[in-house]
N, C-alpha and C positions, 0 to 999 in steps of 0.2 A: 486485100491489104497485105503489103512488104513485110517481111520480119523486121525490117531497118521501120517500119511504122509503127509495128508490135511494141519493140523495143523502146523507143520514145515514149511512147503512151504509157508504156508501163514505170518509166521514169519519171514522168507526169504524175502518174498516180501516185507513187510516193512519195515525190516530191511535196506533192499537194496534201498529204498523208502528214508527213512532218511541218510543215505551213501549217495543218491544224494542229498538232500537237504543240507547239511554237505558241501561238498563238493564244491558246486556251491554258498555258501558263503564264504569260504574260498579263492575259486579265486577270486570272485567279491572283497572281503575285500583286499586282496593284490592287486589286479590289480589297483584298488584306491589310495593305500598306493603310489605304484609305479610310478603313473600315478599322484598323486596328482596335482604339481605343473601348469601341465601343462593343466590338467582340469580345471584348475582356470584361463590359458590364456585363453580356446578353449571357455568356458563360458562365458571369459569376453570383448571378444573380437566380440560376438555376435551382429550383428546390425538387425535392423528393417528388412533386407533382408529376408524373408521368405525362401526361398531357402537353404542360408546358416546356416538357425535354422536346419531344417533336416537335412543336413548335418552333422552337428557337434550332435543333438541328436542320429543318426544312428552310428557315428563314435565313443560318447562315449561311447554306450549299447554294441557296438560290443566288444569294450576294456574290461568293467568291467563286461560284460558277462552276466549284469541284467538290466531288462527294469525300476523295483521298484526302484534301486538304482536313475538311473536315473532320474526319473520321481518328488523322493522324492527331489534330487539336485536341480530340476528345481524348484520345489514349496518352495523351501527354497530361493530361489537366489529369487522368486518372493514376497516372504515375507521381504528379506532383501534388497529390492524394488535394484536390481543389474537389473532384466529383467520385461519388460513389461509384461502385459498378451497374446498380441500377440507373443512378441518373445516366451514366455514359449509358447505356444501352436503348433510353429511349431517344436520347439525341441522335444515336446512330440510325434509328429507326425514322429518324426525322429525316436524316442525311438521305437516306435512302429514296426519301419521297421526294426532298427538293433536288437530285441529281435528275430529275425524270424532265427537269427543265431543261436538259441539257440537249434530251432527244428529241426536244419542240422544235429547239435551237435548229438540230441537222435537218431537221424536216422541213420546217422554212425557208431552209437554203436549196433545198430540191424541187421546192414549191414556187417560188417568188426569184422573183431575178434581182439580184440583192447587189450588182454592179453600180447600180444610182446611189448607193450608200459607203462601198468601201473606198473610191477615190477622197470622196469628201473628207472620209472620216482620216485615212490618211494625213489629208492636207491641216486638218485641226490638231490632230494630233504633234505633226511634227510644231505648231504655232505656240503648243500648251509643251512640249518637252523640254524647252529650255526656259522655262519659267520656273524658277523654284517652288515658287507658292500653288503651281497645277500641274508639276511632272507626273503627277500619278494619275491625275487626270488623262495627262497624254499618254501616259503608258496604258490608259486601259482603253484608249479611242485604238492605240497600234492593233493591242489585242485583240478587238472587236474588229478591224479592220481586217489584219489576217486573218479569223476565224472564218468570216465573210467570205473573203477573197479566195481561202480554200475550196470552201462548200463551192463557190462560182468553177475554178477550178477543175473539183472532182467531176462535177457535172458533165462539163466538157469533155472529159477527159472519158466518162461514160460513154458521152453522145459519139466520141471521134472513134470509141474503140466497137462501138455497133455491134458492143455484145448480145443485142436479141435476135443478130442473124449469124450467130458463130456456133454452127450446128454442133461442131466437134465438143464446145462449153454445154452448149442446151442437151447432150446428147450424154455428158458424164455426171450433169444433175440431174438431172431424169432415169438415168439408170438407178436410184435411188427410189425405196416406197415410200412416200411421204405417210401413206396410213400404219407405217411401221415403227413401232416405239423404238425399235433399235437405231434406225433412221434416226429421228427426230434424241438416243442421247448421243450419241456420233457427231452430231454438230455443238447439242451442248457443250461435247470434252474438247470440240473445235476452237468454240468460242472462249470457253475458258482459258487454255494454252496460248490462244493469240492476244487475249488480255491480260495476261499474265505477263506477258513479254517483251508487250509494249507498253504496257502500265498507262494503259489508256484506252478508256470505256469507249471513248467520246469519239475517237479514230475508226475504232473495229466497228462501232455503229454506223459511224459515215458509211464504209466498204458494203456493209449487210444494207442500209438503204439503196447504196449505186447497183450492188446486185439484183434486190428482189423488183425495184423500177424499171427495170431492163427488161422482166420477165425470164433472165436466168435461174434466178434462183426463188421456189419456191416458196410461198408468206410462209409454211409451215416450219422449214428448216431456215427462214430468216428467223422467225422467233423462238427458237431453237437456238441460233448464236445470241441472241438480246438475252436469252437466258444466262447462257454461258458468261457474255460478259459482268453480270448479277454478281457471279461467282469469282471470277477470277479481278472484279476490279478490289475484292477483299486484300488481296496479297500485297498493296501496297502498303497497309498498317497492320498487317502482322508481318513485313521484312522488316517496317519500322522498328517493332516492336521487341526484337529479337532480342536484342542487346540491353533492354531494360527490363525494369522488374516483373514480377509475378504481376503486379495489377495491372499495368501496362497491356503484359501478353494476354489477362482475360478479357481484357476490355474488346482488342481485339478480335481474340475466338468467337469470343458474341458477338461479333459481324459478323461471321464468316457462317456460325452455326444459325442463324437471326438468315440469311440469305440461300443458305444449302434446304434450308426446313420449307423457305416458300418455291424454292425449285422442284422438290418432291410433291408435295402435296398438290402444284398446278400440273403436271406431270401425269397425278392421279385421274387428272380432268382436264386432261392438256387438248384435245379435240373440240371438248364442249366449250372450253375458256374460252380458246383462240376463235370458233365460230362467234361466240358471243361477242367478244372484241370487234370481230370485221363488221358483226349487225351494228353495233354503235357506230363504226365511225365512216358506215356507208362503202361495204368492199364487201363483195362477191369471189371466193376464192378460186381463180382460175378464170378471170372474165378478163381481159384483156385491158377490153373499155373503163375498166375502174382501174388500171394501174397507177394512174396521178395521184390515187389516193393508197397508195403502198406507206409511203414515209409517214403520213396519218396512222395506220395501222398499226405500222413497229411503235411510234411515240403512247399513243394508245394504248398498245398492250405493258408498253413498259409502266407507264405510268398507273393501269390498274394492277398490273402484278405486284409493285412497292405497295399500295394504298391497303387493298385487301391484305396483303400480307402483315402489315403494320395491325389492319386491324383487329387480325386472329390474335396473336403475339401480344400485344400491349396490354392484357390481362393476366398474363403467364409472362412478364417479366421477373417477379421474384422468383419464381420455376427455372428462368433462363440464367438466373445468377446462381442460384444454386449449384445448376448445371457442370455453368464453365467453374465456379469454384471445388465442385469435386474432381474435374477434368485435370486442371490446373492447381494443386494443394496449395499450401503456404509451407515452407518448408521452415523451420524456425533458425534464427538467426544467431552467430556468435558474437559476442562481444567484439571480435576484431571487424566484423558485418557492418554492426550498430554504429560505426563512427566514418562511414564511409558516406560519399554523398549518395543521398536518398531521392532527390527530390529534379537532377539533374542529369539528361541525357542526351547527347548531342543528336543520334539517333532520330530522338522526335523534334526538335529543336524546326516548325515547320513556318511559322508566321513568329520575327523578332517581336512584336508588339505584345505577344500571348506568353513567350518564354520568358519577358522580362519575371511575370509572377513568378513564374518556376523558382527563380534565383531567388524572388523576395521569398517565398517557402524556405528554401535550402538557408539563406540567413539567418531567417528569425531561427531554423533549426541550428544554425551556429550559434547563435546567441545561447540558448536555450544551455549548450555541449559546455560554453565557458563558467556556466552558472555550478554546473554540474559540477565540473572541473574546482570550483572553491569551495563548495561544500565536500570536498575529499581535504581539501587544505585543511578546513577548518575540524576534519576529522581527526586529519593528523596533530592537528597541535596540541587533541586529549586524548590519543590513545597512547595504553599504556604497554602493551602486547608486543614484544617487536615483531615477531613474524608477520603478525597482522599490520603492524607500522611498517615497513619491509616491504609487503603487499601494496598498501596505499599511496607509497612513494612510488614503486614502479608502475602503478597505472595514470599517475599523475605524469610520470617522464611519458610514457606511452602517446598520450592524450595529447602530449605540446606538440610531438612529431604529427600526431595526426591533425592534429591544427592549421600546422603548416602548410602541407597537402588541401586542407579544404580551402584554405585560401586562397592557392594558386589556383583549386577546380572552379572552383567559382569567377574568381580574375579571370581565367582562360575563356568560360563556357559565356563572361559576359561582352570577353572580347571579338567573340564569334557572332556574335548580337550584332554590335555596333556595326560592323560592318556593311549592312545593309543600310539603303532608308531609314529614317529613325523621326516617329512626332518630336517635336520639342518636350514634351511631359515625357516619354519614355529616355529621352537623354537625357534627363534630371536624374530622371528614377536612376540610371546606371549609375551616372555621377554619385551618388548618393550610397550608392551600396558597395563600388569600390572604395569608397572611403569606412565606412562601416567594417567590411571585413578588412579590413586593415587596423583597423583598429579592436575590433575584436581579436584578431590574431595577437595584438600586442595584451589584451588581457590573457588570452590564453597565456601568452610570457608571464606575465605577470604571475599569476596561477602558481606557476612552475618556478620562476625566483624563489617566493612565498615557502615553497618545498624543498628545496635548496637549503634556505635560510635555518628553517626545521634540523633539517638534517648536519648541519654546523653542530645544531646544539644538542641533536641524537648521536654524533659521534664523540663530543667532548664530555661524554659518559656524565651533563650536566641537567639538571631541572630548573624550569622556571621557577621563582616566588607561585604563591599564590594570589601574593595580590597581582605579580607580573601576568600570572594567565588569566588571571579575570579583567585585566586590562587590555590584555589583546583580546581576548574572546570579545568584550563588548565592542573592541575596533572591529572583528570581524561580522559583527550582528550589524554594523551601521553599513558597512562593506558590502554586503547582501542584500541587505533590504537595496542600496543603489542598482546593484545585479534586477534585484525583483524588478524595477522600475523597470528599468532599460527593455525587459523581456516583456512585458503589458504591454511595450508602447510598440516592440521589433514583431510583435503576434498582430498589428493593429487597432488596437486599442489608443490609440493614439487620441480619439476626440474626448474621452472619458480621463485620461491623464495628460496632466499640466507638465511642462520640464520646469517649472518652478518646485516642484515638491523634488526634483534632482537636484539644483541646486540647494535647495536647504540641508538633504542631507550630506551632497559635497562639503556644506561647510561647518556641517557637525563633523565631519570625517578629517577637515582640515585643522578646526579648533583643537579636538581631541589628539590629532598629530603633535600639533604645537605643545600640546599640556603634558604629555605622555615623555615628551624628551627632553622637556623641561624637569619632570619630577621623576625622569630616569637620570640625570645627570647629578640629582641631590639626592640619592638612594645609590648611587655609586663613592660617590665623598664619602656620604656618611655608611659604608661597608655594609650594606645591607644584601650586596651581591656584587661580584667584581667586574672588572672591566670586557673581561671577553664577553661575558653573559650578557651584560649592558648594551653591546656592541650588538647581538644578534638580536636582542630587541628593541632597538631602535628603528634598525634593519629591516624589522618586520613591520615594523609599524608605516615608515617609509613607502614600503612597497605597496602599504595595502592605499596609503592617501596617491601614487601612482595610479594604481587600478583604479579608483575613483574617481582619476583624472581621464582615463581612458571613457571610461562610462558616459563623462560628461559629453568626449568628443562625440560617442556614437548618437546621446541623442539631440546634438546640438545639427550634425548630419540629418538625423530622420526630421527634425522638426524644423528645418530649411530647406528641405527637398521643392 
């Protein structure tokens, strides 16, 4: 064979290399789109049960056909504090067992002549793509179609480069001892590096199938790279993970320390394993005449190495949390920390359907920040201390700016969303929460007038009555309890509370508005306190039947969604 045939073939190869990586995001990204809704039950519905983490990690990698996807979901849902660190850690263990579907997948394609399948699929595919109501459908026939048509591909691309008679190849892997543990981690740090880099398990595994089929490359040092990519297909959710918090990043290391622990320990019995493997799935290492059954082997071993390992492990989960949390500290936060977004990271941001939660987290935490924000008002209007009044005013100016900021983080992060596909129910849900923090930002204003107004009447070296502060104080106790409502319903709690119990105290808040400046305007006549003073508590009063009006928009939003 020509070097000009060399060279093609090897452009083939990669070509076909990137056809599957193509490919195999393309179904993952539809199978998502499709599956959304109800990956946000299957995830959220997850409890402490260990069991049922695997379960549902195995059942969604099988769906969207990637372990990364998954894995990133989990570390985001553990960022957007939705899952423990144990429950992420048995879903990840699950993730681990349903990628093993992945390597049936390449196996079939070396096995079966899978050409009767990808024309068709093709042709349905382009019939369902410009149909609104089955685009995802058709995007996931593409995907499947190219995935297909790669594995047909590499095949060829095998057969044409007749690597079992390319002495010079058979003669630089063979110069290696396969009964040599050094040998066999040399390809693991192989296999790592080259999954690391193409951040794809599912490629480097095609390669280790085309190779060890051909009879180049050794079953020993093929499963050797199957190991390696074990390890290196981690790096995709801990690059994710980088940029977000402490849980995030543990959730992650426990994949990573969860996959390095079952590569040691098979390692320990790496000989006895892998023969035990070939006796299952009918392969004789070294026998030529069972080569057809090579891709059986690698799928095989992959798939007992996750199961077994899962099943050491899933008892010493609490052990394994321990672990990555002495690894990984909690380093304690300051004040200026505490008002930043928590719950949102563009980073893990990996399926729109699963981020929307994230946002509804960060809201309800915005709601939660405004409530905060008037119980500092309502501090100020009884302290008597200036430093400490002094103190309360500037964390309340603080708060409005950081207000603002969270409003835009959240507008921005939900506008990165939309972008995508989107069910009809998740572009409600947007709809509904850009109006919400828009109006919550205007309560934070609100907030912050309220402290303002305060401060009118702390500069004009003046004091309210007492009956005037017992009149606002109780405006502000009706004020709150509206706050409290809003925050039951913005947590979910929504089927347990009515927005009719809002409404009534809206219209205690409005009567009492009415009464309050009615019987300030006759306690001014008759010099009971003068007109500037009068002025600032109306003012206040005012402000506070605004804020109430705000409250109502937000749950007039959430209970129309």
């Amino acid at each position: 064979m020509t070097t000009s045939n060399y060279i093609f073939l090897t452009f083939e190869l990669l070509g076909s290399l990137g056809l599957l990586i193509y490919g195999m995001k393309i179904m993952s990204d539809s199978l998502q789109k499709m599956a959304g809704p109800q990956l946000r039950h299957i995830l959220g519905t997850i409890t402490a049960n260990r069991f049922r983490g695997i379960l549902a990690g195995s059942f969604i990698t099988c769906a969207v056909q990637s372990s990364s996807a998954t894995t990133v979901m989990t570390v985001s849902f553990v960022s957007a504090g939705l899952l423990s660190l144990a429950q992420a850690i048995s879903v990840i263990m699950g993730a681990n067992i349903g990628t093993t579907l992945t390597a049936w997948i390449m196996s079939l394609g070396y096995s079966v002549d899978l050409t009767v399948v990808v024309f068709p699929a093709f042709f349905l595919g382009l019939l369902l793509i410009y149909n609104k109501r089955f685009r995802f459908a058709g995007d996931l026939l593409y995907g499947i179609a190219f995935v297909f048509f790669s594995l047909v591909l590499l095949s060829s691309a095998g057969k044409s480069m007749d690597l079992e008679h390319n002495q010079q190849l058979i003669a630089f892997f063979s110069s290696f001892d396969t009964s040599s543990y050094f040998t066999i981690i040399i390809f693991l740090i192989i296999g790592t590096v080259i999954t690391c880099v193409v951040q794809s398990s599912a490629a480097v595994m095609a390669i280790t199938i085309l190779l060890c089929s051909t009879g180049v490359l050794p079953i020993y040092m093929g499963i050797a790279l199957v190991m390696g990519e074990n390890i290196g297909t981690t790096a995709t959710a801990n690059i994710a993970a980088l940029g977000a918090g402490i849980p995030a990043r543990r959730a992650a290391l426990a994949h990573l320390i969860f996959n390095v622990f079952g590569v040691v320990w098979v390692l320990c019995v790496f000989y006895p394993f892998v023969d035990l493997v070939c006796n299952i799935a009918g392969y004789t290492p070294g026998n030529e005449a069972h080569a057809t059954h090579i891709p059986i082997v690698l799928a095989t071993f992959h798939t007992c190495f996750n199961v077994a390992n899962t099943a050491i492990l899933i008892g010493f989960i609490p052990q394994l949390e321990r672990l990555v949390c002495w690894m990984l500290p909690q380093h304690e936060t300051t004040n200026d920390e505490e008002f930043k977004l928590t719950y949102l990271n563009t980073t893990l941001m990996q399926t729109p359907e699963l981020a929307v939660i994230q946002a509804q987290k960060e809201t309800a935490l915005f709601s939660q920040r405004t409530q905060e924000m008037f119980a500092q008002v309502r501090q100020l209007l009884t302290e008597k201390k200036p430093s400490k009044w002094e103190e309360l005013y500037v964390q309340i100016e603080k708060k409005e700016d950081i207000a603002d900021n969270i409003e835009i983080g959240i507008a921005r992060y939900l506008e990165r969303v939309s972008y995508d596909h989107l069910s009809n129910e998740t572009k409600n849900m947007i709809r509904t929460m850009l109006r919400e923090i828009s109006e919550l930002e205007s309560i934070a204003d609100s907030c912050y007038n309220l402290s303002r107004i305060l401060k009118r009447m702390h500069d004009s070296d003046k004091e309210f009555t007492p009956d005037q502060l017992h009149q606002l104080q109780s405006m502000t106790i009706f004020t709150n309890d509206a706050l409290t409502q809003m925050n039951l319903v913005m947590n979910g709690n929504i089927e347990e509370h009515r927005i009719e119990e809002s409404y009534r105290i809206e219209n205690m808040i409005n009567r009492m508005c009415k009464q309050l400046k009615e019987d300030n305007i006759k306690a001014v006549d008759n010099h009971l306190y003068d007109y500037n003073t009068g002025t600032i508590f109306t003012d206040f009063v005012k402000e506070c039947e605004k804020l109430g009006d705000y409250v109502i928009n937000v749950m007039q939003a959430r209970f129309r969604k």
